[in-house]
Backbone bond lengths (Angstrom), bond angles and torsions (degrees), N, CA, C in turn:
res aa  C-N    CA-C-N  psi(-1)  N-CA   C-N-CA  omega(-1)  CA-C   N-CA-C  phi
1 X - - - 1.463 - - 1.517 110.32 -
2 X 1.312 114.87 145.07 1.366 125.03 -161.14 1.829 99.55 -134.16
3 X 1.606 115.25 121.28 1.382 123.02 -163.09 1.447 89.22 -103.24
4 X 1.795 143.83 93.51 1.029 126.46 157.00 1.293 137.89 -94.80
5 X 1.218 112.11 164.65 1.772 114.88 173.33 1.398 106.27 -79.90
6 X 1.583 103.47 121.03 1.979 92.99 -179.55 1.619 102.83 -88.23
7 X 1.670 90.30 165.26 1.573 99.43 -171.18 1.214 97.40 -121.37
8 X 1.778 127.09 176.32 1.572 128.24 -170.31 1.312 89.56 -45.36
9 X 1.487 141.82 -69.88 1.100 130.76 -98.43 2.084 88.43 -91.30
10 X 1.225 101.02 -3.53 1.507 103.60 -174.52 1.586 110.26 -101.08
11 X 1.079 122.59 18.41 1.510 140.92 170.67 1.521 102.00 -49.81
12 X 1.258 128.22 -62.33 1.176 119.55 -159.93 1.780 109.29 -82.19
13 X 1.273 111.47 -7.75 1.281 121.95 -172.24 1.450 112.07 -99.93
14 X 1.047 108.00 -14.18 1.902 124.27 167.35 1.836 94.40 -86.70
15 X 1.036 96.86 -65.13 1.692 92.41 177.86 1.049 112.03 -41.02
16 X 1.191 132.37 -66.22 1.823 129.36 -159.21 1.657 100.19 -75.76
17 X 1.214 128.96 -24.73 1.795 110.07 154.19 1.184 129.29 -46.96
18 X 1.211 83.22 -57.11 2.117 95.89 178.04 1.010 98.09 -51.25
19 X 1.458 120.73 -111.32 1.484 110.47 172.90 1.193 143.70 46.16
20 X 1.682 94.45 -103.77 1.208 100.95 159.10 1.360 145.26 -61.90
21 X 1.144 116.58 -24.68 1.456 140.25 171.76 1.799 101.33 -65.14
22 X 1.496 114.90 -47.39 1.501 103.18 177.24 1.528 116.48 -58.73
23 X 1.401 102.76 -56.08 1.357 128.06 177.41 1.649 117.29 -30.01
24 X 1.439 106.00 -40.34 1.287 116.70 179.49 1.460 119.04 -85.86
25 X 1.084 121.05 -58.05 1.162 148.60 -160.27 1.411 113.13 -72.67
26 X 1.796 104.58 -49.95 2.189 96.77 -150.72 1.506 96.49 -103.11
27 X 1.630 119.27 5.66 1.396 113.16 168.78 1.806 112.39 -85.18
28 X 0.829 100.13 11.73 1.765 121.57 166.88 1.250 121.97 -88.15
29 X 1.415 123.55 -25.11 1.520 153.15 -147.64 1.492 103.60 -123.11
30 X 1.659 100.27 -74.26 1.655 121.19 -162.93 1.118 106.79 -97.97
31 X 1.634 128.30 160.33 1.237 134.48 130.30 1.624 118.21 -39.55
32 X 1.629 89.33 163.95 2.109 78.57 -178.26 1.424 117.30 -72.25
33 X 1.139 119.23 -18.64 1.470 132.53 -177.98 0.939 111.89 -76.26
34 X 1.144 134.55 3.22 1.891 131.81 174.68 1.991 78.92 -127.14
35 X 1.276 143.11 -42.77 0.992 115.83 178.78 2.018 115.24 -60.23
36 X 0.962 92.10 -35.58 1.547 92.85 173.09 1.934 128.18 -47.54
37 X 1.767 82.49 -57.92 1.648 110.21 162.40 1.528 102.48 -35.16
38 X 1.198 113.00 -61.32 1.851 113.76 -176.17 1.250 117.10 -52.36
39 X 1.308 103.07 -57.91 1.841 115.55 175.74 1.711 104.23 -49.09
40 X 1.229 117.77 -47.27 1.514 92.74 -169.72 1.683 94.64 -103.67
41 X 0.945 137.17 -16.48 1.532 112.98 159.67 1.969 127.00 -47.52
42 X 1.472 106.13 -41.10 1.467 117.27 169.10 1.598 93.75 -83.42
43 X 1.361 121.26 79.25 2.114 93.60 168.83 1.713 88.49 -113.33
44 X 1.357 103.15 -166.38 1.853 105.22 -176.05 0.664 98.45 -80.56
45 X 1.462 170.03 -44.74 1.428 145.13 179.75 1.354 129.38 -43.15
46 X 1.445 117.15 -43.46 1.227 130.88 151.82 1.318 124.80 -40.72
47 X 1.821 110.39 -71.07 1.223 103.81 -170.05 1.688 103.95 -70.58
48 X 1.071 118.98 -36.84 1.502 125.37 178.06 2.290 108.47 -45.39
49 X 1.033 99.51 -38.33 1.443 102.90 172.36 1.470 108.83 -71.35
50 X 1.229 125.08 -31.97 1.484 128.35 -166.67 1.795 97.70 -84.09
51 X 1.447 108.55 -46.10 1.209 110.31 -171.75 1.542 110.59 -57.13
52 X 1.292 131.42 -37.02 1.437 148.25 -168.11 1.330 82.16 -86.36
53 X 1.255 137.15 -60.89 1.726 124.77 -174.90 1.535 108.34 -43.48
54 X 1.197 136.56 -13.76 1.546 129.59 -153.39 1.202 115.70 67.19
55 X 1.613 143.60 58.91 1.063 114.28 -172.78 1.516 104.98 -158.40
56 X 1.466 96.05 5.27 1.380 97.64 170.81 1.575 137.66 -120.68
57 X 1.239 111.71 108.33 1.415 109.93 -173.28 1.616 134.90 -100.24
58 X 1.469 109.46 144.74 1.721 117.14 171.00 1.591 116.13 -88.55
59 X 1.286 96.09 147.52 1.567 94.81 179.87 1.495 98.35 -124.04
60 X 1.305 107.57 135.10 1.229 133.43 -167.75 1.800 134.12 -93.20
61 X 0.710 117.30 110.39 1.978 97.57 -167.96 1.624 102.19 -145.86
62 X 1.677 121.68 97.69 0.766 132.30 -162.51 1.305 137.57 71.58
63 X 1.369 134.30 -103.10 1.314 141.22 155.35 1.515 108.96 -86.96
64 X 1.378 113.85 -15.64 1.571 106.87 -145.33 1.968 99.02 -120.23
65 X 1.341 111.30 147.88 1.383 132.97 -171.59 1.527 101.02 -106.48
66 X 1.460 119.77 88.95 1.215 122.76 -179.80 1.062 107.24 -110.22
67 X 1.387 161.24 63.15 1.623 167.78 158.42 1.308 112.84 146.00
68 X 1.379 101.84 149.88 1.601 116.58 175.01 1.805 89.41 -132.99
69 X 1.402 74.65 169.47 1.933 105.53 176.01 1.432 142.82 -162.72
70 X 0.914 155.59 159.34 1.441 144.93 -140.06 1.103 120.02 -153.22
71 X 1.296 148.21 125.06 1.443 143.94 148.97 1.714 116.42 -127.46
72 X 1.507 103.50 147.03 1.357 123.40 177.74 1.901 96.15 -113.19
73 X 1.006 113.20 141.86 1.582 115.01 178.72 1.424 113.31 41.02
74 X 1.549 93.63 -120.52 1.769 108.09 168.60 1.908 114.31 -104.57
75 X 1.708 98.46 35.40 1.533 91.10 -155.03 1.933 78.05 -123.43
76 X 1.435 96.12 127.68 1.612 100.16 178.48 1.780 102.22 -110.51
77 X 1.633 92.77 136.54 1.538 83.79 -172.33 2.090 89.13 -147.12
78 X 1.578 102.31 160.06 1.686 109.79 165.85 1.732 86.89 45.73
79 X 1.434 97.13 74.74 1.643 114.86 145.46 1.423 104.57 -112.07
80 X 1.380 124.30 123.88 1.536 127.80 146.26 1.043 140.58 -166.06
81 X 1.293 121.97 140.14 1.763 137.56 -168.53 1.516 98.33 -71.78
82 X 1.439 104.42 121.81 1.760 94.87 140.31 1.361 132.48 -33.69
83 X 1.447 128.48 154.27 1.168 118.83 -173.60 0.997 113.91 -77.77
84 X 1.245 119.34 -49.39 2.013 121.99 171.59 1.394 123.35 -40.26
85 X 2.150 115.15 -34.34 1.141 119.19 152.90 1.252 110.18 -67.92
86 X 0.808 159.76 18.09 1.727 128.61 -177.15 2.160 112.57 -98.30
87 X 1.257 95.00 147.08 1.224 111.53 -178.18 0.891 117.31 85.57
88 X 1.380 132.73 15.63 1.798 133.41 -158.29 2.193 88.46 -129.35
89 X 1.138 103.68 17.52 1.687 99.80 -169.21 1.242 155.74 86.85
90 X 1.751 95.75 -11.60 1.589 103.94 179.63 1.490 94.32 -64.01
91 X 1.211 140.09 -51.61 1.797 124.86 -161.31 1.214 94.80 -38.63
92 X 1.778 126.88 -70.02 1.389 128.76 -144.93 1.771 98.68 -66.81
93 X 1.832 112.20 -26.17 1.517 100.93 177.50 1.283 112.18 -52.81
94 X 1.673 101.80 -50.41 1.946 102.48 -167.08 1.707 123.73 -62.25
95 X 1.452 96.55 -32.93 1.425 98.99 163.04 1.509 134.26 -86.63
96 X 1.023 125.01 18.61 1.719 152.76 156.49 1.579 84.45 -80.27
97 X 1.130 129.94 -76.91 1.472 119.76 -142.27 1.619 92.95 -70.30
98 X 1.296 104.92 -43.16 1.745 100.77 -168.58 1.605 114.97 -56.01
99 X 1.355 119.40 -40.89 1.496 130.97 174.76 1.812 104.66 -65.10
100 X 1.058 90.99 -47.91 1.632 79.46 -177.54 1.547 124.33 -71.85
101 X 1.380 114.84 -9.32 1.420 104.05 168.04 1.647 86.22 -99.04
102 X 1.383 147.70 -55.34 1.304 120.45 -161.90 1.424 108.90 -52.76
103 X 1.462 141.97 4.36 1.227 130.17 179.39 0.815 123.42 -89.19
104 X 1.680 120.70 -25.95 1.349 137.95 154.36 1.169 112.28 -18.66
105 X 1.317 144.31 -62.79 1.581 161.70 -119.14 1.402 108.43 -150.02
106 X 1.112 139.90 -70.99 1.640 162.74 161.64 1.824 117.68 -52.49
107 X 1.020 112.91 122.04 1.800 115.86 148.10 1.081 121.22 -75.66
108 X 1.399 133.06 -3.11 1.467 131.75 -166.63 1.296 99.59 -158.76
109 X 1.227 105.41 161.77 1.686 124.95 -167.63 1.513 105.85 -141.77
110 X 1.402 118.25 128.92 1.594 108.83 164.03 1.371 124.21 -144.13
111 X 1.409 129.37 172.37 1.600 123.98 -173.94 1.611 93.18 -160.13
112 X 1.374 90.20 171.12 1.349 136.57 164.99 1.387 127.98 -65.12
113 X 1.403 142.07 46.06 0.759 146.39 -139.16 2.109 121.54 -74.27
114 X 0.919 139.36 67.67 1.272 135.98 -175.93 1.844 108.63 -52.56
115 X 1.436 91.40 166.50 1.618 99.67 -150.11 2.189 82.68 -75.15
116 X 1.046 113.21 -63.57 1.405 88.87 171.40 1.262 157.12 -5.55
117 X 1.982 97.55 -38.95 1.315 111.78 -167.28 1.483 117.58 -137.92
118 X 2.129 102.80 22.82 1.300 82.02 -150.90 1.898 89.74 -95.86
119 X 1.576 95.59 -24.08 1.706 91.23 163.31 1.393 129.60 -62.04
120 X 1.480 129.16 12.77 1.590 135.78 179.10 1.673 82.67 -110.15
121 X 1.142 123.96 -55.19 1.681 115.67 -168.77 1.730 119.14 -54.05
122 X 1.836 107.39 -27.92 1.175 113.71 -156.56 1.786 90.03 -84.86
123 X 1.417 114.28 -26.35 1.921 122.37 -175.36 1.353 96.63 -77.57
124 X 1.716 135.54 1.19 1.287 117.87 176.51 1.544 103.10 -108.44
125 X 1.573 114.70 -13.41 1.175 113.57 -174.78 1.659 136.15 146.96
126 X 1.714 80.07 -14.04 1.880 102.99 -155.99 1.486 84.17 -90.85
127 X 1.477 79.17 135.10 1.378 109.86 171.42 1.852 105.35 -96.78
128 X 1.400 99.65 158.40 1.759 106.40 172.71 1.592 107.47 -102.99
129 X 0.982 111.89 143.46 1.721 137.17 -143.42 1.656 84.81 -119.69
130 X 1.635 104.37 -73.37 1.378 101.36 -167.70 1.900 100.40 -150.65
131 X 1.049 88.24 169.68 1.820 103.72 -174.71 1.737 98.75 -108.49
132 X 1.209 115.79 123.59 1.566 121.22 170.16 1.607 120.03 -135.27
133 X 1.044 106.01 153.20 1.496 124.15 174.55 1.271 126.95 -133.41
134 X 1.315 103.67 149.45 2.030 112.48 -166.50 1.271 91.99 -145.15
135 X 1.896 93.95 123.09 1.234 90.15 167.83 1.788 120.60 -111.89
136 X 1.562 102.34 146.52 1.507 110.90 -146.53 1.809 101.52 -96.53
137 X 1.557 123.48 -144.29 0.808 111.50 168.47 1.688 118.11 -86.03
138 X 1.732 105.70 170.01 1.633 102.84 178.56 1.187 112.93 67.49
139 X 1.232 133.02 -1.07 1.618 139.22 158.55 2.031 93.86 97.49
140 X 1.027 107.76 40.53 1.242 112.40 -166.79 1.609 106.72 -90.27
141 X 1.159 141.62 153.03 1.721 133.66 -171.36 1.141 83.36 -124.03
142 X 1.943 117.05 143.43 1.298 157.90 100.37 1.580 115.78 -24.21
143 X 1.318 131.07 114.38 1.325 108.64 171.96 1.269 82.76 -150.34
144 X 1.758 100.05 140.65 1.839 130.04 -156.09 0.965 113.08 -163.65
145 X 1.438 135.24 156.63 1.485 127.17 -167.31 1.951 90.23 -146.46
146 X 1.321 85.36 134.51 1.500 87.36 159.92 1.373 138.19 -100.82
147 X 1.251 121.85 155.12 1.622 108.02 -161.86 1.505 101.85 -163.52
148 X 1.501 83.22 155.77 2.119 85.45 -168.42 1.676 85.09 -137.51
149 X 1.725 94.02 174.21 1.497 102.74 -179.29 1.815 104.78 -144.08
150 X 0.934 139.74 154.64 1.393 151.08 168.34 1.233 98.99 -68.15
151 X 1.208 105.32 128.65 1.931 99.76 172.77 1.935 103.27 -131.40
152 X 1.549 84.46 132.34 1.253 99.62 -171.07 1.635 110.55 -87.03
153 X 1.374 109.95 133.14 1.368 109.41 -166.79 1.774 99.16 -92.19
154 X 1.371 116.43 136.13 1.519 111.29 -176.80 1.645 119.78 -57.02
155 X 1.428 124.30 133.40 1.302 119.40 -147.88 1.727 80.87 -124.09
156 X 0.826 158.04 -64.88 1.235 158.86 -140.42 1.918 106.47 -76.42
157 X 1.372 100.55 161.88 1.327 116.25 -164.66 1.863 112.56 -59.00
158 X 0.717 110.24 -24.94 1.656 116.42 152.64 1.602 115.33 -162.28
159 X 1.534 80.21 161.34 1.654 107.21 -164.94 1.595 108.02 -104.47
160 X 1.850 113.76 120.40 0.981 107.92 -170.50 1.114 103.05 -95.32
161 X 1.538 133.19 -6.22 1.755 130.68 -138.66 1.966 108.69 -72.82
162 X 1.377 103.21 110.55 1.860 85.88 172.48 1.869 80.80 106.09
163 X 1.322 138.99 -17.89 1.474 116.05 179.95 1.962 109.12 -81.08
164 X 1.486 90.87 170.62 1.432 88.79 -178.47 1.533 106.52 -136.70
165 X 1.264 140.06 149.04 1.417 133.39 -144.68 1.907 103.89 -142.84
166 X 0.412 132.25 149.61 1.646 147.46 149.68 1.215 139.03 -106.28
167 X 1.067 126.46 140.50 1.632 115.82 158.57 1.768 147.71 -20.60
168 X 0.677 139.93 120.21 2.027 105.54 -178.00 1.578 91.32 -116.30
169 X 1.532 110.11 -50.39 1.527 108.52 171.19 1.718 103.40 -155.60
170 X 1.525 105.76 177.01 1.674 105.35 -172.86 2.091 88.21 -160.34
171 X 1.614 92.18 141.99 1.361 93.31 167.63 1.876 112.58 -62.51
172 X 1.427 89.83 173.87 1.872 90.42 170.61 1.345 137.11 -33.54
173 X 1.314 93.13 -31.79 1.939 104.38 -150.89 1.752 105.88 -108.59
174 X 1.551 87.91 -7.63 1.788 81.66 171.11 1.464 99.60 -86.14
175 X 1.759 98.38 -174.77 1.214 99.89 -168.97 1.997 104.91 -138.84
176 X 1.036 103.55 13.52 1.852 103.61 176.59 1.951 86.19 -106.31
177 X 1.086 82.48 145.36 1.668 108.44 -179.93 1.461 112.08 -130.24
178 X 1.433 110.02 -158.14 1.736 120.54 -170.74 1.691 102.82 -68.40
179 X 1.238 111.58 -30.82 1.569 131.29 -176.52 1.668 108.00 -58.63
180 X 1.234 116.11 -58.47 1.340 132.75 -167.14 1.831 106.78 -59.16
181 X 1.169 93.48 139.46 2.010 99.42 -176.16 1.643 88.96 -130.52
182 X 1.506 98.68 140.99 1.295 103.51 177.27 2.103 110.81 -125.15
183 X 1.293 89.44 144.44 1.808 83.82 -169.30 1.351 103.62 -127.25
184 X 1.596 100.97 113.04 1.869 107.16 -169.43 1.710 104.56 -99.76
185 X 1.158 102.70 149.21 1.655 105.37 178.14 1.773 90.09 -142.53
186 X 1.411 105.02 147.76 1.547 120.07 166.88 1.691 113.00 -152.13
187 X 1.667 95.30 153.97 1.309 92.21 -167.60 1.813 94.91 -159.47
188 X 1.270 89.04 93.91 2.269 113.13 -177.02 1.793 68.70 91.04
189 X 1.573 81.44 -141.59 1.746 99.12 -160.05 1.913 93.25 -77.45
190 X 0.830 136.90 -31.26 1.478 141.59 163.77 1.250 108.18 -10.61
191 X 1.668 118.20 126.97 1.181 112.29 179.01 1.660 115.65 -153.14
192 X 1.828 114.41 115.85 1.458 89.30 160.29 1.627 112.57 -146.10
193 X 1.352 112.54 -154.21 1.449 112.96 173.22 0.897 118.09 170.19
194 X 1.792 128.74 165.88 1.507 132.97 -152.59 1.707 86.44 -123.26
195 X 1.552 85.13 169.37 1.460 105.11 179.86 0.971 110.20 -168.27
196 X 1.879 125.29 145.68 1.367 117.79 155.25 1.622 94.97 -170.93
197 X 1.695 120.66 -167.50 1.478 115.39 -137.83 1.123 122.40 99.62
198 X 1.577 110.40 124.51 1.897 108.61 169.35 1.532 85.91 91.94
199 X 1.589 90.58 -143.48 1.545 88.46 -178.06 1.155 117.84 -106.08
200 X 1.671 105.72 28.31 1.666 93.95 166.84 1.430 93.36 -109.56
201 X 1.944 96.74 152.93 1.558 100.97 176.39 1.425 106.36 -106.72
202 X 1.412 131.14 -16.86 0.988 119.33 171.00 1.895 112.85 -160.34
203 X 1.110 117.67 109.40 1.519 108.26 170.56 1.546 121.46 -131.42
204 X 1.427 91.56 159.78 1.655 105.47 175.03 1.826 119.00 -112.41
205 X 0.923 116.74 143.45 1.359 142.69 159.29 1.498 134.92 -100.13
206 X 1.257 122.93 129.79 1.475 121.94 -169.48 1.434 102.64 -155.39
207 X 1.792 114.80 138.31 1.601 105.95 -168.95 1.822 95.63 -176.91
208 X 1.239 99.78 -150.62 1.552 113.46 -173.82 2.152 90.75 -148.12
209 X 1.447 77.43 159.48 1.366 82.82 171.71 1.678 99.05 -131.67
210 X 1.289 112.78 144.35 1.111 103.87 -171.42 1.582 125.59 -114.10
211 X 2.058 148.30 145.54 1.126 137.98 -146.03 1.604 102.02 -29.36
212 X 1.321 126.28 -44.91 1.556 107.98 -162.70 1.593 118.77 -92.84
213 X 1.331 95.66 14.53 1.599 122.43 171.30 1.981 104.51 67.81
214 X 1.268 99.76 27.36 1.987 111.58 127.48 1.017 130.65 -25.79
215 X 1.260 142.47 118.55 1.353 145.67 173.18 1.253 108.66 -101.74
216 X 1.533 130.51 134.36 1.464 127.67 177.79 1.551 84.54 -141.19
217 X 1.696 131.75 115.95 1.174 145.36 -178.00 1.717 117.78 -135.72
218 X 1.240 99.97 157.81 1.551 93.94 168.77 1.780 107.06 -121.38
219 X 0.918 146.01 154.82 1.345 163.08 170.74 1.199 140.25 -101.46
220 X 1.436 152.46 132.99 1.450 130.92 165.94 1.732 86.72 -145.43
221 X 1.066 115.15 178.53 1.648 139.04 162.20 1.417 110.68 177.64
222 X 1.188 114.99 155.87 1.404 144.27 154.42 1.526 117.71 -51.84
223 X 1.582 138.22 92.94 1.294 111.55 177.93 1.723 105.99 -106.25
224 X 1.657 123.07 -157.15 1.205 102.12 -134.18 1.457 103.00 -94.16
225 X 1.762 113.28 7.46 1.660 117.45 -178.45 1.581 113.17 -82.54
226 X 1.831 95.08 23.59 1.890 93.36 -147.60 1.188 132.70 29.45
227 X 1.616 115.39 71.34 1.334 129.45 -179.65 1.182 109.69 -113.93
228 X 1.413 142.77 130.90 1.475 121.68 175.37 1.415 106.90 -92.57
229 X 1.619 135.01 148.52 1.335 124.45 -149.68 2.133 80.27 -150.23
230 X 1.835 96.81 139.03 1.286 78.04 -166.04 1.670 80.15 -133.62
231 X 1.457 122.08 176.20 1.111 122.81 178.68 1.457 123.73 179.02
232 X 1.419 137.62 171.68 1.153 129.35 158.55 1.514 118.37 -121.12
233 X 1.273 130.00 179.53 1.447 115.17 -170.38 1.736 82.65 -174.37
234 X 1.696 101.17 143.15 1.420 129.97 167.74 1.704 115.04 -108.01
235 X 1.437 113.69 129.88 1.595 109.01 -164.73 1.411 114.39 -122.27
236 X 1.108 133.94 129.47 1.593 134.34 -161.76 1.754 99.21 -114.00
237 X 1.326 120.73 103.47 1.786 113.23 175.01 1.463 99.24 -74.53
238 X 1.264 98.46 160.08 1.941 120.20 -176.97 1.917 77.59 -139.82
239 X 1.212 108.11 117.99 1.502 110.62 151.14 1.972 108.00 -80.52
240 X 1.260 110.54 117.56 1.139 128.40 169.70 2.044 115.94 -60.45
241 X 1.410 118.22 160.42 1.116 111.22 -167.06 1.695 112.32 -81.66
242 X 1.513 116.74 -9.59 1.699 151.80 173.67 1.519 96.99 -69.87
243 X 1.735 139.29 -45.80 1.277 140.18 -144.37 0.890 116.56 98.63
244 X 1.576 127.30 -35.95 1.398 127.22 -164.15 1.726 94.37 -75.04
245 X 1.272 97.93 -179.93 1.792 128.66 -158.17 1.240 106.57 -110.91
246 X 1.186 105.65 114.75 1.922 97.14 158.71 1.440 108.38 -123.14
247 X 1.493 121.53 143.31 1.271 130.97 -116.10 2.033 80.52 -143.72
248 X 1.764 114.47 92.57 1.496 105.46 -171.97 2.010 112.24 -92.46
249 X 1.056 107.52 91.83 1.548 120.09 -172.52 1.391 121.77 -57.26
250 X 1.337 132.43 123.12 1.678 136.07 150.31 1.119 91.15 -107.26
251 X 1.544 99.51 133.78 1.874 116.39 156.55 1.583 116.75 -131.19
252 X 1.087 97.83 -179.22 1.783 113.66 166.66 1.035 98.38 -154.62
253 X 1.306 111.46 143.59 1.371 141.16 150.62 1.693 119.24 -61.75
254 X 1.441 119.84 125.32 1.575 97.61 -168.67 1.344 86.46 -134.82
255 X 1.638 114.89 68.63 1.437 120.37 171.99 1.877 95.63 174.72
256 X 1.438 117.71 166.68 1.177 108.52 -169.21 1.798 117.05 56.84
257 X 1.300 100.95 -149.10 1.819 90.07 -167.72 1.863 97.76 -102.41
258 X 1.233 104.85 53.35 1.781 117.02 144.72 1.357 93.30 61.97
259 X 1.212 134.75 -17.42 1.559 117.40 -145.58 1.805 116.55 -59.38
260 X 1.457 105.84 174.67 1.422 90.88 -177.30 1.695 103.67 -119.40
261 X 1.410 119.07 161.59 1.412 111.59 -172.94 1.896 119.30 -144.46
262 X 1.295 118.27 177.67 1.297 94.77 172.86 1.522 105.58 -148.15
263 X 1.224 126.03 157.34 1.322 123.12 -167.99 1.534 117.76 -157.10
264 X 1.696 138.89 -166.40 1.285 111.23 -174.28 1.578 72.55 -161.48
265 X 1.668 106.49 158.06 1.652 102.80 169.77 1.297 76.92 -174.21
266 X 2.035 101.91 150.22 1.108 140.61 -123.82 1.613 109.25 -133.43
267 X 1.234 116.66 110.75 1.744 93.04 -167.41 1.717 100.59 -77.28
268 X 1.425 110.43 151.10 1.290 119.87 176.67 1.552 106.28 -61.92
């Protein structure tokens, strides 16, 4: 997955997310008259001003442009997945990238929360500030809550958040290879990440990273015999003479026949 900055020429391609994403989605939620309200609050002039501001980005995954997202200061606004994407993670991707540059500058982060999204905001952290209402056309109500979050600036000896890793080699008994891409995000000592490729079809990671930017994680995924494979693993960084990271692995397996293994992977 690829987090970009859109440029003019992607105006109409930020538009037709939104869009569509309202279109689908907030008539589930709203009356049409607050879905309308949305449609012409996001129109191209808008997003077209934001886009020329620097501030608006596509997220990328393969051939295909499945979410954009937005921030002004520390104020995040017009995040959304296609509908066909949704639930598979791009939201939580776009808002990784958005927090991590407002942290740069800001201790706190806040939005606009719609009734859709305000239970995904509250599982990242956001708290509600205040309860508001707008009233739209036809005497119709808006109802939104605003909410901010503390954002922890990365404290430890390196920062993995937004890197992407590979394989270099692995004993026998593991199971990620040259195939496998790994996608790390951190946030304070907080640490996790997805993976899949080879014969894994899909895995997760969850851990701490520690002051000298140590990784101590646990693991599981799905690979392709539909087996679920679970594990933990300890990680030693080597800063390379390039910048990039190489990442020196002990694991165990803590399912199947336990064994223990060792491996090395390479940030892209």
């Amino acid at each position: 997955m690829e987090y970009l900055l859109a440029q003019k020429n992607d105006l109409k391609l930020v538009f037709d997310i939104v869009q569509k994403t309202i279109k689908s989605i907030y008539p589930k939620y709203y009356p049409q008259e607050v879905v309308k309200f949305f449609c012409e609050l996001h129109n191209l002039e808008s997003i077209e001003k934001d886009i020329c501001g620097g501030s608006v980005g596509l997220l990328k995954d393969g051939d295909c442009f499945v979410g954009t997202g937005c921030y002004k200061e520390n104020h995040i606004t017009r995040v959304y997945v296609l509908p066909e994407f949704q639930g598979k993670g791009y939201g939580t991707y776009i808002m990784n990238c958005l927090e991590e540059e407002i942290s740069k500058i800001h201790k706190k982060a806040y939005l606009d929360a719609s009734l859709p999204a305000s239970h995904l905001y509250e599982k990242r952290g956001y708290v509600t500030t205040e309860h508001r209402k707008w009233e739209v056309d036809n005497g119709a109500i808006l109802v939104y809550e605003v909410m901010e979050k503390e954002l922890c600036k990365n404290v430890t000896g390196i920062d993995y958040n937004g890197k992407k890793f590979i394989p270099k080699s692995n004993t026998e008994n593991g199971e990620v290879g040259g195939e496998t891409i790994f996608q790390y995000y951190q946030n304070g000592v907080d640490f996790h990440a997805h993976y899949s490729g080879g014969e894994v079809k899909k895995g997760y990671m969850v851990g701490k990273v520690s002051d000298n930017g140590e990784l101590d994680f646990y693991y599981q995924h799905i690979n392709i015999s539909n087996e679920i494979r679970i594990g933990k693993c300890h990680s030693v960084p080597i800063i390379l003479a390039n910048g990039k990271i190489e990442l020196y692995e002990e694991w165990q397996w803590l399912n199947g026949d336990c064994s223990t293994g060792k491996s090395i992977v390479t940030e892209q």
